[in-house]
PyMOL Python script that loads the backbone (N, CA, C, O; Angstrom):
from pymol import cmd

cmd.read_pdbstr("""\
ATOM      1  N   UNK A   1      69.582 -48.024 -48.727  1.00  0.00           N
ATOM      2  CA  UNK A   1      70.458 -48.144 -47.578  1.00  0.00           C
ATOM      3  C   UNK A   1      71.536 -47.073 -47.682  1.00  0.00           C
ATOM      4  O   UNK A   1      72.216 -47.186 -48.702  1.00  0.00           O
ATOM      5  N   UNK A   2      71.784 -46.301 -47.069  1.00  0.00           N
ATOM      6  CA  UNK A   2      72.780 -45.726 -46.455  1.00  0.00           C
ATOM      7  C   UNK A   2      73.918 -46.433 -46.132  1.00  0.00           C
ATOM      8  O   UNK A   2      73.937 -47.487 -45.496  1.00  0.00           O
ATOM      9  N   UNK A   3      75.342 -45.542 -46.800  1.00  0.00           N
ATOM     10  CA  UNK A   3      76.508 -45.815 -46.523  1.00  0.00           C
ATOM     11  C   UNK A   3      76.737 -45.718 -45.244  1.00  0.00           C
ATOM     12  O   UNK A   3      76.224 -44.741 -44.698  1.00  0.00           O
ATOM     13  N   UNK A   4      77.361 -46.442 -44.583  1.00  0.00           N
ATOM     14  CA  UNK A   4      78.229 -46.073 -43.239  1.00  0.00           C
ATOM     15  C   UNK A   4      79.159 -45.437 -43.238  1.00  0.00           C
ATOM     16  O   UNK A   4      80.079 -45.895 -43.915  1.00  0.00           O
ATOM     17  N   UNK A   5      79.471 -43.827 -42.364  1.00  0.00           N
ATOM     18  CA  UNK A   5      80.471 -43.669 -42.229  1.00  0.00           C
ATOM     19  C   UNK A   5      81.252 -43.730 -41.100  1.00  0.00           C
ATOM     20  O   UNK A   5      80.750 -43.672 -39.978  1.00  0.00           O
ATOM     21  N   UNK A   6      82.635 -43.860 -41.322  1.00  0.00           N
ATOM     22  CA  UNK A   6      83.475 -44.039 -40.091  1.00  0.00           C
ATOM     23  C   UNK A   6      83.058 -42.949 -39.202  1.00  0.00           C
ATOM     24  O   UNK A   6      82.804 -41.924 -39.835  1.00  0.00           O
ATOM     25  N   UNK A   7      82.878 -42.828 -37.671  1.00  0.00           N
ATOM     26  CA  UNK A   7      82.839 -41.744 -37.022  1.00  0.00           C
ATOM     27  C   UNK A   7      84.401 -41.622 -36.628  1.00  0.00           C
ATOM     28  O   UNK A   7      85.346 -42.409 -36.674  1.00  0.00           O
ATOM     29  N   UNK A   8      84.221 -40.079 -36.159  1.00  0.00           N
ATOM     30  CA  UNK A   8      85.982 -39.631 -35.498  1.00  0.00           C
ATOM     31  C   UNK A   8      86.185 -39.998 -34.139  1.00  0.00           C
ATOM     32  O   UNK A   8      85.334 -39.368 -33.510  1.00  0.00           O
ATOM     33  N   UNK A   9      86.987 -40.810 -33.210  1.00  0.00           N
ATOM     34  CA  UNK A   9      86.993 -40.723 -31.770  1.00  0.00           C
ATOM     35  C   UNK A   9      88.243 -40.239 -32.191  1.00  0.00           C
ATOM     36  O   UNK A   9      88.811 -39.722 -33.153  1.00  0.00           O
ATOM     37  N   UNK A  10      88.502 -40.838 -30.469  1.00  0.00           N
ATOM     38  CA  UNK A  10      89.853 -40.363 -29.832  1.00  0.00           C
ATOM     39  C   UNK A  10      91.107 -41.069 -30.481  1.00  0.00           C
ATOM     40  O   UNK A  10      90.918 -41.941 -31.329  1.00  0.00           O
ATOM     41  N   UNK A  11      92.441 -40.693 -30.082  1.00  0.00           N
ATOM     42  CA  UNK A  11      93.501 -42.106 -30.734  1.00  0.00           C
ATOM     43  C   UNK A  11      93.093 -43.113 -29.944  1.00  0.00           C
ATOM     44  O   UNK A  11      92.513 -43.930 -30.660  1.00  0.00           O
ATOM     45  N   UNK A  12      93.111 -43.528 -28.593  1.00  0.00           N
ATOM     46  CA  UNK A  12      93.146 -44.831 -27.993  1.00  0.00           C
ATOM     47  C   UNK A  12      91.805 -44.994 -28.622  1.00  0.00           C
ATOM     48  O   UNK A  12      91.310 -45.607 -27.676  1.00  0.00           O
ATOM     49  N   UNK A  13      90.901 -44.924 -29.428  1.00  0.00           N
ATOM     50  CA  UNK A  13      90.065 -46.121 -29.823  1.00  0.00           C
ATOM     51  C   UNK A  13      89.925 -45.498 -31.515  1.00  0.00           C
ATOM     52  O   UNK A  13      90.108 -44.368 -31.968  1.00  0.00           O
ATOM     53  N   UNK A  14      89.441 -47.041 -32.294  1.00  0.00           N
ATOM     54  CA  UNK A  14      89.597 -47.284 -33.419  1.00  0.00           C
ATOM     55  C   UNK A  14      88.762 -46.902 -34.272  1.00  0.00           C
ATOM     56  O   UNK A  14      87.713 -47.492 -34.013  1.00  0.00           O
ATOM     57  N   UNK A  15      88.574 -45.969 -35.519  1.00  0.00           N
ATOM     58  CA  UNK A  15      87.058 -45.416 -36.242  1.00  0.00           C
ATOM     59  C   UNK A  15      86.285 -46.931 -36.070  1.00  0.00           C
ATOM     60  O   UNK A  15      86.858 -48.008 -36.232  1.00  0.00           O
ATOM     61  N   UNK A  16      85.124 -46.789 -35.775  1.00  0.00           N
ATOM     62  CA  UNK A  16      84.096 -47.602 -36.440  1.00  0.00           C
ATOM     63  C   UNK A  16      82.933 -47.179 -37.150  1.00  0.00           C
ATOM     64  O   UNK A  16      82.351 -46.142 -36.834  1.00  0.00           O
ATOM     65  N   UNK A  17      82.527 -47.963 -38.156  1.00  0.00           N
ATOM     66  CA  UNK A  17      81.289 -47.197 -38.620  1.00  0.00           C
ATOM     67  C   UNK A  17      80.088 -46.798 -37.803  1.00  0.00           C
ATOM     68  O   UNK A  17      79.994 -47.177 -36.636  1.00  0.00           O
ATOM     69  N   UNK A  18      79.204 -46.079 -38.345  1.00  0.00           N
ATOM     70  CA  UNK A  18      78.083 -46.289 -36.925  1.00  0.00           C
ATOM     71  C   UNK A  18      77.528 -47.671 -36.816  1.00  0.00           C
ATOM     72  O   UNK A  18      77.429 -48.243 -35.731  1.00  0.00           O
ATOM     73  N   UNK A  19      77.205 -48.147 -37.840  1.00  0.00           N
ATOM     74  CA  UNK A  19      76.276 -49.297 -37.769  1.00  0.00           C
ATOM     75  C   UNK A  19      76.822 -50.401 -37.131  1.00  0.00           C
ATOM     76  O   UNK A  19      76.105 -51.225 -36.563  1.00  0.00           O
ATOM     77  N   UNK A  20      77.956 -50.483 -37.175  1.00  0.00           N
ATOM     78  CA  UNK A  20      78.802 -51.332 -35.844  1.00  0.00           C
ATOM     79  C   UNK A  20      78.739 -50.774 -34.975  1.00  0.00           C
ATOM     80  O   UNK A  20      78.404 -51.532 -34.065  1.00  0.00           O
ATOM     81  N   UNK A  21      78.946 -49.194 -34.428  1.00  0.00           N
ATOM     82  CA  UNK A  21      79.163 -48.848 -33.048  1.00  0.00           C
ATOM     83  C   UNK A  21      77.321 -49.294 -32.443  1.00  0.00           C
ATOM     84  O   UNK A  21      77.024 -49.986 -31.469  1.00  0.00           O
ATOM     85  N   UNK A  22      76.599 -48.764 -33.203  1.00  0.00           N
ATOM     86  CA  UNK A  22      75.278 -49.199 -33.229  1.00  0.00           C
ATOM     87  C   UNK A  22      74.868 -50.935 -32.419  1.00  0.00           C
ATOM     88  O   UNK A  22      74.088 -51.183 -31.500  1.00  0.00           O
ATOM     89  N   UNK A  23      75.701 -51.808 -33.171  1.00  0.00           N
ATOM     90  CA  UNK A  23      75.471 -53.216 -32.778  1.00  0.00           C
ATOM     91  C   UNK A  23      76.314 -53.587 -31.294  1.00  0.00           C
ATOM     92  O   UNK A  23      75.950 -54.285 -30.348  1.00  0.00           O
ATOM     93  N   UNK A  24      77.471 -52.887 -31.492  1.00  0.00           N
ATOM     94  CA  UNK A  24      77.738 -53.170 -30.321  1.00  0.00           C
ATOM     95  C   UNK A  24      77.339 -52.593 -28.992  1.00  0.00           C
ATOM     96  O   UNK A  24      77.548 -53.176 -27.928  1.00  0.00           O
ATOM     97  N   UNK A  25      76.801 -51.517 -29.091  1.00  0.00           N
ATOM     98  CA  UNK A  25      75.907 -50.213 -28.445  1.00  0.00           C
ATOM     99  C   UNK A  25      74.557 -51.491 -27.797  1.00  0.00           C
ATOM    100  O   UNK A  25      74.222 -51.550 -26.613  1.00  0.00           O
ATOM    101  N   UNK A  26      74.028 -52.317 -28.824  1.00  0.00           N
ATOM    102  CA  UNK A  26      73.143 -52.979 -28.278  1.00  0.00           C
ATOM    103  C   UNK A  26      73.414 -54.718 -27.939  1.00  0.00           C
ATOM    104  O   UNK A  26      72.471 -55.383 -27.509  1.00  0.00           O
ATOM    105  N   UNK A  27      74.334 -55.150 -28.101  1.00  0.00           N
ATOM    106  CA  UNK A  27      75.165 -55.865 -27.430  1.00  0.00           C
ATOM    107  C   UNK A  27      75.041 -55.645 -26.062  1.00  0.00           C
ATOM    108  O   UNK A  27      74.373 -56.220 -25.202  1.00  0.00           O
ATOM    109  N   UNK A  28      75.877 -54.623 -26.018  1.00  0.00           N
ATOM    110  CA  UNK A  28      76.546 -54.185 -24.643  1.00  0.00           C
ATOM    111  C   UNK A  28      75.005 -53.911 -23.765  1.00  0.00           C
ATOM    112  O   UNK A  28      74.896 -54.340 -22.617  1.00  0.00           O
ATOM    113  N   UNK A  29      74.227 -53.402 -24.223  1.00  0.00           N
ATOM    114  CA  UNK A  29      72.894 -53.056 -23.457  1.00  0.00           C
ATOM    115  C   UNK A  29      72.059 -54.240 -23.325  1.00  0.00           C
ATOM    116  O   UNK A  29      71.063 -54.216 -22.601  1.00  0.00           O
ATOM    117  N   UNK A  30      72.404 -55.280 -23.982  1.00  0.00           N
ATOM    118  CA  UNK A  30      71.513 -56.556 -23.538  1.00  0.00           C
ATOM    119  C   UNK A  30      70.243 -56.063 -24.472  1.00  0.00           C
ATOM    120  O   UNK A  30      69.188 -56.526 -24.040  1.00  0.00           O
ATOM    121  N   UNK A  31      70.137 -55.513 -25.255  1.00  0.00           N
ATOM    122  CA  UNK A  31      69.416 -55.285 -26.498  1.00  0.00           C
ATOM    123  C   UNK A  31      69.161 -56.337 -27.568  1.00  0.00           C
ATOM    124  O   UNK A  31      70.182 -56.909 -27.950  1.00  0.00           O
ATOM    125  N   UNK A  32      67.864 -56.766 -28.210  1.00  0.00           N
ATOM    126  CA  UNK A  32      67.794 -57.572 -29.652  1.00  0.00           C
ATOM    127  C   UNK A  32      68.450 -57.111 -30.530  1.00  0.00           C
ATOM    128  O   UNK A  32      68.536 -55.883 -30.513  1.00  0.00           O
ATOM    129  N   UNK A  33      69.076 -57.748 -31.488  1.00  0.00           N
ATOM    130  CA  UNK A  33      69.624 -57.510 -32.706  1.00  0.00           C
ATOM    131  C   UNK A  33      68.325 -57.586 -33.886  1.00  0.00           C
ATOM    132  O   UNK A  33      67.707 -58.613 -34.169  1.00  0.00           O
ATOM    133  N   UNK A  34      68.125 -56.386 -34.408  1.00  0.00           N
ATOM    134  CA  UNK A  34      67.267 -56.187 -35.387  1.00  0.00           C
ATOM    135  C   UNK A  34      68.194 -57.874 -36.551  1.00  0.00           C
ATOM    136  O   UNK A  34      69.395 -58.094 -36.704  1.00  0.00           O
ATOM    137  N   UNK A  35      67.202 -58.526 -37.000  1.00  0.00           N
ATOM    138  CA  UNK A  35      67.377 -59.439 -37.914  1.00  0.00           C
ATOM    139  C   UNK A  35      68.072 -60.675 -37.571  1.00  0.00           C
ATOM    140  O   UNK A  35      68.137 -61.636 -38.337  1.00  0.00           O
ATOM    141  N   UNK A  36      68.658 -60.627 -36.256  1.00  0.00           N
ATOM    142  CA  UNK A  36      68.935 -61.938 -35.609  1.00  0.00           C
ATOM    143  C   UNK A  36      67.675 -62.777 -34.643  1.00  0.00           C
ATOM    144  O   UNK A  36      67.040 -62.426 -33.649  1.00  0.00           O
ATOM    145  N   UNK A  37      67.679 -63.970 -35.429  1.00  0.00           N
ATOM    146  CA  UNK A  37      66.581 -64.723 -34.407  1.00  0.00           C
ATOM    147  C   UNK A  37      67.356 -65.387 -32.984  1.00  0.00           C
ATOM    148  O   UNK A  37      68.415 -65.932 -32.671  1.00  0.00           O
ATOM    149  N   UNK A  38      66.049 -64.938 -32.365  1.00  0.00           N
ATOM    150  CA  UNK A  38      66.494 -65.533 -30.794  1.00  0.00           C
ATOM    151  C   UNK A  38      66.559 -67.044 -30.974  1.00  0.00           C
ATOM    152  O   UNK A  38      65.763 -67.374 -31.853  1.00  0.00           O
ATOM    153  N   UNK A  39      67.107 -67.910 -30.550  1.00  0.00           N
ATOM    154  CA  UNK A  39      66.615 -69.635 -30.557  1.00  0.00           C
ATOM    155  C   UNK A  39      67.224 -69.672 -29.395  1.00  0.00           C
ATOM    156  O   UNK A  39      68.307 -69.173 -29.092  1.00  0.00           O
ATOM    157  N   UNK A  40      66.300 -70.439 -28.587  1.00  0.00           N
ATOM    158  CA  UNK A  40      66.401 -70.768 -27.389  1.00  0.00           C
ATOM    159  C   UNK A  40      66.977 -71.802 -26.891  1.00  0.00           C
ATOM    160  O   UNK A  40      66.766 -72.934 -27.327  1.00  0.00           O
ATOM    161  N   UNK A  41      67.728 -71.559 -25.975  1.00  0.00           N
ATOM    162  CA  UNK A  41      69.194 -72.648 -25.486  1.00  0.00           C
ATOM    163  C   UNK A  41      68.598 -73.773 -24.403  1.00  0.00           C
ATOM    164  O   UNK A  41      68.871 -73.873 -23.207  1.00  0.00           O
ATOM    165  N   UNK A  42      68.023 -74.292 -24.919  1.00  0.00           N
ATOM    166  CA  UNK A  42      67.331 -75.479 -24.072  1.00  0.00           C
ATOM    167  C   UNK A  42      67.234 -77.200 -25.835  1.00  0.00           C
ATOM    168  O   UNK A  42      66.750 -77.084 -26.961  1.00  0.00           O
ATOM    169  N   UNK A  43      67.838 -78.287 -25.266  1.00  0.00           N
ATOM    170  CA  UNK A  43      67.630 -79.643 -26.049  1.00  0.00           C
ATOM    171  C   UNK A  43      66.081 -79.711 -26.591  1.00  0.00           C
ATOM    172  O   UNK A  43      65.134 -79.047 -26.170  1.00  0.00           O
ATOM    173  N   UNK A  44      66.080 -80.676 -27.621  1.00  0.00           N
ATOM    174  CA  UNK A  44      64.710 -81.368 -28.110  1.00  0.00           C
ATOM    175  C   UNK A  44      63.942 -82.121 -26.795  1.00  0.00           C
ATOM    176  O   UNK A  44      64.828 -82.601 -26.089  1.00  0.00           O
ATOM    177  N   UNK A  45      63.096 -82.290 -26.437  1.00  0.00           N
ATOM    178  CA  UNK A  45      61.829 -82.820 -25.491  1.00  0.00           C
ATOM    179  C   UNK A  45      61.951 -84.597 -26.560  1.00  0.00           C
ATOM    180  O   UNK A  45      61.840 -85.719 -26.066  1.00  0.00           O
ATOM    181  N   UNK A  46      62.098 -84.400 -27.438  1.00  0.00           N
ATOM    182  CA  UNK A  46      61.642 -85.625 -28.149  1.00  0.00           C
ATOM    183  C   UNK A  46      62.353 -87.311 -28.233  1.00  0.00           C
ATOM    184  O   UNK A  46      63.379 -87.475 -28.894  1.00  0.00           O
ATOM    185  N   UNK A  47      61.893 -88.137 -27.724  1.00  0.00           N
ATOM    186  CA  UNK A  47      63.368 -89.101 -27.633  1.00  0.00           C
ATOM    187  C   UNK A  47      64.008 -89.103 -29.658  1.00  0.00           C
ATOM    188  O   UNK A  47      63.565 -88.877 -30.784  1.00  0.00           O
ATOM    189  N   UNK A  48      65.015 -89.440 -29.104  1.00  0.00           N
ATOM    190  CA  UNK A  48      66.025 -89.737 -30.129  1.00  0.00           C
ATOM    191  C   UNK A  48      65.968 -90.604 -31.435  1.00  0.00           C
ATOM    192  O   UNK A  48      65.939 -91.782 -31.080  1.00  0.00           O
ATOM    193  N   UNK A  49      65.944 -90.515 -32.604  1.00  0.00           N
ATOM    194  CA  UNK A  49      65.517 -91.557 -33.755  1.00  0.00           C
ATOM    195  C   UNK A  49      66.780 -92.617 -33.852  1.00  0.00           C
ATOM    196  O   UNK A  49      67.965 -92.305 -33.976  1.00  0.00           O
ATOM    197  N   UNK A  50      66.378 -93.589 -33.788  1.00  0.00           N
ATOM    198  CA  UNK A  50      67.010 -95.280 -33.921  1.00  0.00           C
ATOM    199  C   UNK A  50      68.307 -94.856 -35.332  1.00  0.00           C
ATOM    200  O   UNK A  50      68.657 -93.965 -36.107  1.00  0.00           O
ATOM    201  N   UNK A  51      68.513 -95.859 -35.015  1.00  0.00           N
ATOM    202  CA  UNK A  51      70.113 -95.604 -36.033  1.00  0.00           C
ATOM    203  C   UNK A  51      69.909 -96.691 -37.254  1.00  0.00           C
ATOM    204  O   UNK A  51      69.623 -97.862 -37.007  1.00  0.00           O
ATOM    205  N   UNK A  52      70.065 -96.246 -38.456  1.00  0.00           N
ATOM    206  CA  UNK A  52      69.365 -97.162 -39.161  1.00  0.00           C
ATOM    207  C   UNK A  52      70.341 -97.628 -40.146  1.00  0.00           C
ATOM    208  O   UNK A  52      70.240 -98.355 -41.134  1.00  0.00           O
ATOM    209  N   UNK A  53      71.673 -96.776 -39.399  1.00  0.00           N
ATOM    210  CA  UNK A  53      73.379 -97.351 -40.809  1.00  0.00           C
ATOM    211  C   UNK A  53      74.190 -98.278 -39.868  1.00  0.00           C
ATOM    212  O   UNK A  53      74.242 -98.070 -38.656  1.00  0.00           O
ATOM    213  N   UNK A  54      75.008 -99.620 -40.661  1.00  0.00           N
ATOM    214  CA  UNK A  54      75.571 -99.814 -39.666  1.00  0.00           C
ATOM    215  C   UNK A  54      76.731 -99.464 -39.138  1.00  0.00           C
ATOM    216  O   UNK A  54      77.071 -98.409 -39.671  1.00  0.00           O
ATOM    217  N   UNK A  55      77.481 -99.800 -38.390  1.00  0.00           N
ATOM    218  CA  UNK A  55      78.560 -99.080 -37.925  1.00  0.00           C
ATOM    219  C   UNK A  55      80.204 -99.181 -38.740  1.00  0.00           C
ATOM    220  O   UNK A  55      80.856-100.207 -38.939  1.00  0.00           O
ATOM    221  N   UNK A  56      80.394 -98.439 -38.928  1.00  0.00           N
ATOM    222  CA  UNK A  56      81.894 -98.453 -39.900  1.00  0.00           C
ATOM    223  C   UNK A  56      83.140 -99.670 -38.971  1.00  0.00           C
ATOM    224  O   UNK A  56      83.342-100.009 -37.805  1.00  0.00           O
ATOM    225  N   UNK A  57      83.627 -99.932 -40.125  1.00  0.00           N
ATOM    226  CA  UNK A  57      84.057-100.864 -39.230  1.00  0.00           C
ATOM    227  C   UNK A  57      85.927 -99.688 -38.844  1.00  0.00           C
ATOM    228  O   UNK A  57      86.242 -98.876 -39.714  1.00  0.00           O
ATOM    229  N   UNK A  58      86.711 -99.806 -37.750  1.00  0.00           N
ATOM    230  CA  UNK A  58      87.825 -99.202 -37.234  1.00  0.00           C
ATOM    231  C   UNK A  58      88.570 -99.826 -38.311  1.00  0.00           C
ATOM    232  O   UNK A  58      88.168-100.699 -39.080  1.00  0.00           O
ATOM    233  N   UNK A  59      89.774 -99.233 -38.266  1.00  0.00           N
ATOM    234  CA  UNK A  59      90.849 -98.650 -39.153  1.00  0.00           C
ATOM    235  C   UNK A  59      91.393-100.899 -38.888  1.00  0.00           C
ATOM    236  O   UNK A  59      91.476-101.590 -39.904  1.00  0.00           O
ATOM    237  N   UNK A  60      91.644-101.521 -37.507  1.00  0.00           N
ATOM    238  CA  UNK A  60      92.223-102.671 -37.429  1.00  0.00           C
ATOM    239  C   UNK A  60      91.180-103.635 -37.703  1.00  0.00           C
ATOM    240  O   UNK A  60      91.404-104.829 -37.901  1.00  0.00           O
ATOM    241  N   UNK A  61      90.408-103.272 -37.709  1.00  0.00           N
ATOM    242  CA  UNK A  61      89.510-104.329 -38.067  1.00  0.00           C
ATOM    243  C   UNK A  61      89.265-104.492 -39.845  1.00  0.00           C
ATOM    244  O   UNK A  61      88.865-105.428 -40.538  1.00  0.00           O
ATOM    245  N   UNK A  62      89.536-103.663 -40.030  1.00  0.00           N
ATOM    246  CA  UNK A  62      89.436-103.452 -42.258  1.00  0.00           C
ATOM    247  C   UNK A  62      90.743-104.350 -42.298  1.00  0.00           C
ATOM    248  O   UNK A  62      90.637-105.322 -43.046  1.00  0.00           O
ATOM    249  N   UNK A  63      91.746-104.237 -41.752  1.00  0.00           N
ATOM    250  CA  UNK A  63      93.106-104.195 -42.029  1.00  0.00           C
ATOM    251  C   UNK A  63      93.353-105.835 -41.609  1.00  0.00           C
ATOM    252  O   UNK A  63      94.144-106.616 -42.137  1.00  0.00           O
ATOM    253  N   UNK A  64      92.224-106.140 -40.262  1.00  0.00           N
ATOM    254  CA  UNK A  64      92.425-108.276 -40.313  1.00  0.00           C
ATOM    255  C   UNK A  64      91.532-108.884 -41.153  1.00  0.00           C
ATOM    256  O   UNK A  64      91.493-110.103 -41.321  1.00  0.00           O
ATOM    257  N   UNK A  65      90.680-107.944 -41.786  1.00  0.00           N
ATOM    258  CA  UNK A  65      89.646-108.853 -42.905  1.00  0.00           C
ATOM    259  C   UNK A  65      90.627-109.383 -44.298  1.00  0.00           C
ATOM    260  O   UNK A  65      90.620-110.466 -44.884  1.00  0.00           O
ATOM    261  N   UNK A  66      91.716-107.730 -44.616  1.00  0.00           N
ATOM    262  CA  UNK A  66      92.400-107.659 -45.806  1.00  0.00           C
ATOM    263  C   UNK A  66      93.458-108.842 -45.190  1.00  0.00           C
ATOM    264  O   UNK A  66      93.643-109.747 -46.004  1.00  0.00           O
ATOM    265  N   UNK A  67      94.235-109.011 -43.817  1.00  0.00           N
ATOM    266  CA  UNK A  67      94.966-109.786 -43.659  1.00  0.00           C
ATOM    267  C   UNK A  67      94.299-111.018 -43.869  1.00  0.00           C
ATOM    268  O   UNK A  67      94.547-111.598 -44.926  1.00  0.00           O
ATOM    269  N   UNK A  68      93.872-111.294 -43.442  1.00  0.00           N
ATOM    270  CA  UNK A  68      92.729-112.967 -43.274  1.00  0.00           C
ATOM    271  C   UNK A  68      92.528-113.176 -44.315  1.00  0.00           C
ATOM    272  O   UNK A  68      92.614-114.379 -44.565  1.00  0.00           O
ATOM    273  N   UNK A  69      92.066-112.045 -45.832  1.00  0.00           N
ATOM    274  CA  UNK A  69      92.214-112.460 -46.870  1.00  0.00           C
ATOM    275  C   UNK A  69      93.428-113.307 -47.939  1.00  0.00           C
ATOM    276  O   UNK A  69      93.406-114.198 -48.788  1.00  0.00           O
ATOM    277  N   UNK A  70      94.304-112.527 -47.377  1.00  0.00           N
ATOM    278  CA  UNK A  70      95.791-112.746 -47.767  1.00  0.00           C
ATOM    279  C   UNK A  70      96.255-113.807 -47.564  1.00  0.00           C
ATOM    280  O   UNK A  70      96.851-114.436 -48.439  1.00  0.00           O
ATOM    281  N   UNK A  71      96.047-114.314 -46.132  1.00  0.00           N
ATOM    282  CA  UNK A  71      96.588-115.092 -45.986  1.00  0.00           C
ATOM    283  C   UNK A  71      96.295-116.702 -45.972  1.00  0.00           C
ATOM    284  O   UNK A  71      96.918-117.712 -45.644  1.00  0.00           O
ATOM    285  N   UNK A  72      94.350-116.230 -46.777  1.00  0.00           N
ATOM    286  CA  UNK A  72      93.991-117.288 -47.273  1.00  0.00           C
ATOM    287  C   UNK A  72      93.679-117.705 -48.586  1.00  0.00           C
ATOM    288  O   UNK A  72      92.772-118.327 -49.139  1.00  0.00           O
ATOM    289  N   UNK A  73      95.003-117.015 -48.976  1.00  0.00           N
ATOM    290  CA  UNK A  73      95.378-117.441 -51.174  1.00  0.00           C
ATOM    291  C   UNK A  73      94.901-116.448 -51.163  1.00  0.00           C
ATOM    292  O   UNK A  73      95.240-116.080 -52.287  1.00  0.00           O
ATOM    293  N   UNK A  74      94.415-115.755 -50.822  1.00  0.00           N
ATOM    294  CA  UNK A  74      93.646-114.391 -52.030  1.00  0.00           C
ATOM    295  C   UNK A  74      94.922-113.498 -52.153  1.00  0.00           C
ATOM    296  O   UNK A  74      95.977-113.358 -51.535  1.00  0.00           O
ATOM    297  N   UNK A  75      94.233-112.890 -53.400  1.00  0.00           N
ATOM    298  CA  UNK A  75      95.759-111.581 -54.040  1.00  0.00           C
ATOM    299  C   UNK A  75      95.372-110.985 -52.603  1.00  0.00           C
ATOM    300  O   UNK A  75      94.454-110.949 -51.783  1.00  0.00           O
ATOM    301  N   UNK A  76      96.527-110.594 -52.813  1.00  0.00           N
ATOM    302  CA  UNK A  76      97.481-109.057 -52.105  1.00  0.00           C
ATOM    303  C   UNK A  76      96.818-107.630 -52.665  1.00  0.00           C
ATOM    304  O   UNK A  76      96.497-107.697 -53.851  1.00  0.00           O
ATOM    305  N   UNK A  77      96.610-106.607 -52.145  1.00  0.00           N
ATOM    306  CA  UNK A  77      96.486-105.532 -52.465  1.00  0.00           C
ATOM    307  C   UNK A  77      97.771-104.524 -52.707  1.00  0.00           C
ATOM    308  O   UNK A  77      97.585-103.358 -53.056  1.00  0.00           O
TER     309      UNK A  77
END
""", "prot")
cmd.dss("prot")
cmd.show_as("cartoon", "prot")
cmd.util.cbc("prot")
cmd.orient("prot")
């Protein structure tokens, strides 16, 4: 592989190497990116797999089990 070197522009724009001016060169042209895969922007066709954990219980609901505990003789946390 070959180093990149910065090319020279103008002041109003910034050195870039080629191999960036390169990517964005094909960006801008609606060009493939050598080594990027296309994946196509469309959902799964497949229905959805069943849920098989159960559900966590919310922050007030932990907090009336620990109360309900408490307040039936059990230690305190």
């Amino acid at each position: 592989m070959t180093p990149s070197v910065p090319t020279t522009v103008g002041p109003d724009k910034a050195p870039y190497p080629t191999s960036f001016a390169h990517i964005v060169e094909l960006i801008t042209t609606g060009q493939p990116i050598p080594g990027i895969r296309e994946i196509p922007n469309k959902l799964s066709e497949e229905k959805p797999s069943e849920s098989v954990q159960s559900k966590r219980k919310k922050p007030w609901e932990t907090q009336a089990i620990v109360a309900g505990a408490a307040s039936a003789g059990g230690e305190t946390l």
